[in-house]
C-alpha positions, 0 to 999 in steps of 0.5 A: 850822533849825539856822542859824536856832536857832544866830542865836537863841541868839546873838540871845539871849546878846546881848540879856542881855549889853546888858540887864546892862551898860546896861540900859533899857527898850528892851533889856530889850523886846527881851530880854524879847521875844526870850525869849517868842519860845520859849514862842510857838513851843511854843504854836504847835506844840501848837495846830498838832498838836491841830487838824490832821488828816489823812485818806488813802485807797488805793482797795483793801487786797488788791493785787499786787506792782507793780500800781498803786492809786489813793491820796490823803491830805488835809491840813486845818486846823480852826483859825483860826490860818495853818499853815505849814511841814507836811511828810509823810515816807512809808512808802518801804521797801515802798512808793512814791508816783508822783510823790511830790515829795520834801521839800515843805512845805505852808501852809495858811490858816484851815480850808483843805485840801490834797489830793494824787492819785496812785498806790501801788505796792507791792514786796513780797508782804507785810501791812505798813503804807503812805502817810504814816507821820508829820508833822514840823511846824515854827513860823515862824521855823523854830526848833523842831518836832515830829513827828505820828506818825500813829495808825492808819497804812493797811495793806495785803495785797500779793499776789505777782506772777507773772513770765512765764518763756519759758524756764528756763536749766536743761539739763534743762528738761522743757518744752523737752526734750520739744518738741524730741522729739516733732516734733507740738509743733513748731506753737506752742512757747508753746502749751498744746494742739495741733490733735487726731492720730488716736490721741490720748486723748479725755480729753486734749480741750481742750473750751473751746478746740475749741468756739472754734476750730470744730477739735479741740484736744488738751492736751499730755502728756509721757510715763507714767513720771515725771510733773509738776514738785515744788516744795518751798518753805522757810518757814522764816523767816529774821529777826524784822526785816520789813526783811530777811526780806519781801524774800527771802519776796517773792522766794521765792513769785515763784519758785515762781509762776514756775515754775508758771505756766511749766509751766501753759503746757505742761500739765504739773502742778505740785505745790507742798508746803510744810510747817507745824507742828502739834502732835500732842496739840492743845495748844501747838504747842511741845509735842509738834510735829510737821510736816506737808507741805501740797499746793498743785497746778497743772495748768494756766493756767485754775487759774493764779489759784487757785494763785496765791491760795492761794500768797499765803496761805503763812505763813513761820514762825521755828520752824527746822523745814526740816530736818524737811520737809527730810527728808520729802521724800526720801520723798515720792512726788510728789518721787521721781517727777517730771520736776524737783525745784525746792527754793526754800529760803532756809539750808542744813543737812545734812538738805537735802544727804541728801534732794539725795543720795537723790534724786540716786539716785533719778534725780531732776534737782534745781534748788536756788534758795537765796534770800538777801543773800548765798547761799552756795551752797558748803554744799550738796552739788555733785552731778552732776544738780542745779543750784544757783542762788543768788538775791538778793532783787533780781534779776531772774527773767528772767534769774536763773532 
């Protein structure tokens, strides 16, 4: 387009330069049509974006994180005019096309439509738009453009996805310790029940699972005096530009589903907190604000897809409270009496190191995931029994965690 504009300019600048020196009705035509090939084109353009239309349709708005959905847009023209050189530019930062090609340009004759099928895909959890974001459409002679933005762009509510671990790369793994020391786990590591011993509780029967198997099925257990896996989640968020923090929120939940549906398999309950401001006088939530820890639990692979709804409906909030939960959590039963800690947290500050220290002292393994661009895992305090694991937005569970 540029070399096009620059031999018009030239064109131009010749043609009244021969106008001025010899002047004569065939060089003032050809100036005269060189200079209404630009009111022409801007007619064009305006004609082009006043009776094009487009329509795109993804099959559902409530969709997983990689899970492919179908999508097509249509391209029409409802004028009698030929249109040329239309081009589409996609949302690509949270979102792709399959097979999208890259730069065409569509022609489209007199009431004629085009229509593209193909798949969407999705990379993060999030609400955001998707599909085609604007239209750049150019005249004949490729002189000039003009971009249609479209008006009411598709939007969609991506759940996370759930990344199956087969083991975590922690020392103190409760799920691997305790197979290893009780040698009746040892028919099935991946198993969530095992065949029923004389001695085992009643209770502990797997009722489906005994019916399918024509045998007895009893859930697994892992001792009386510390029980279940806590989770505390930092929803906290870290920017008010959706390019920075969708990514790292995204990655967050993949975590803490991780690790829930990990543990599910061993029977083993996960209890998730996170916390949320309230105010305490029920007027605005800056005056008077007080924090509160919400529960989300998981006690097995049958509850997986109800944690994971709930989960996906987590809210992060830019109000700087995750010292506060930070410090409720010290105190928290369910912290100081589980198997491990696991803190997904997204900054640090010094109430994260005190609650690492109480709850060191208390006997309790912590594992920190410092999800971030760039974590800098110096500022938490290094004790004997913790793991602090930095993560980046982009990696890979499998082998980060």
């Amino acid at each position: 387009m540029r070399r096009n504009r620059i031999i018009y300019y030239i064109l131009c600048i010749a043609a009244i330069v021969l106008a001025s020196l010899y002047g004569g009705p065939i060089t003032y035509s050809i100036l005269f049509g060189l200079l209404l090939i630009t009111p022409v084109s801007f007619a064009y353009l305006l004609t082009v974006y006043a009776f094009f239309k487009l329509y795109q349709v993804v099959q559902s708005k409530h969709i997983s994180v990689y899970e492919p959905v179908p999508y097509y847009f249509i391209l029409q023209n409802e004028y009698l005019l030929n249109f040329c050189h239309i081009r589409t530019d996609m949302y690509t930062t949270f979102s792709y096309i399959e097979k999208m090609p890259v730069n065409k340009e569509y022609e489209l004759l007199p009431y004629e439509s085009a229509r593209y099928d193909t798949r969407l895909i999705c990379r993060y959890r999030g609400d955001y738009k998707v599909g085609i974001k604007d239209i750049t459409i150019t005249d004949y002679l490729r002189l000039f453009k003009i971009t249609y933005h479209v008006p009411e762009p598709l939007g969609v509510v991506v759940a996370p996805r759930i990344i199956k671990l087969t083991s975590l790369r922690i020392e103190n793994d409760p799920a691997r310790n305790s197979f290893m020391e009780n040698p009746r786990l040892s028919q099935d590591f991946d198993a969530a029940v095992r065949d029923y011993v004389p001695g085992d509780p009643v209770k502990g029967i797997h009722q489906k699972l005994s019916a399918r198997a024509g045998k007895l099925k009893s859930r697994l257990t892992y001792g009386e005096e510390k029980q279940g896996i806590a989770i505390f989640l930092d929803t906290d968020r870290i920017s008010i530009d959706e390019y920075k923090f969708i990514p790292v929120e995204n990655k967050c939940l993949e975590i803490v589903l991780a690790l829930a549906n990990y543990f599910a398999a061993f029977s083993i309950t996960t209890t998730m907190k996170y916390y949320r401001s309230g105010a305490s006088d029920g007027s605005s939530p800056e005056k008077g604000k007080q924090i509160r820890l919400e529960e989300l639990k998981c006690r097995g692979l049958d509850e997986m897809e109800r944690f994971l709804g709930e989960t996906s409906t987590v809210q992060f909030r830019d109000n700087g409270d995750s010292w506060q939960a930070a410090r409720m959590i010290s105190k928290d039963p369910v912290f100081r009496n589980c198997l491990v800690a696991f803190l997904v947290v997204t900054g640090t500050c010094a109430q994260l190191n005190e609650t690492l220290n109480e709850l060191s002292m208390s006997g309790v393994h912590c594992v920190i995931y410092y999800v971030g661009y760039e974590p800098d895992t110096s500022e938490i305090l290094q004790l004997q029994n913790q793991t602090v694991i930095p993560v980046h937005p982009e990696d890979d569970l499998q082998k980060v965690m």
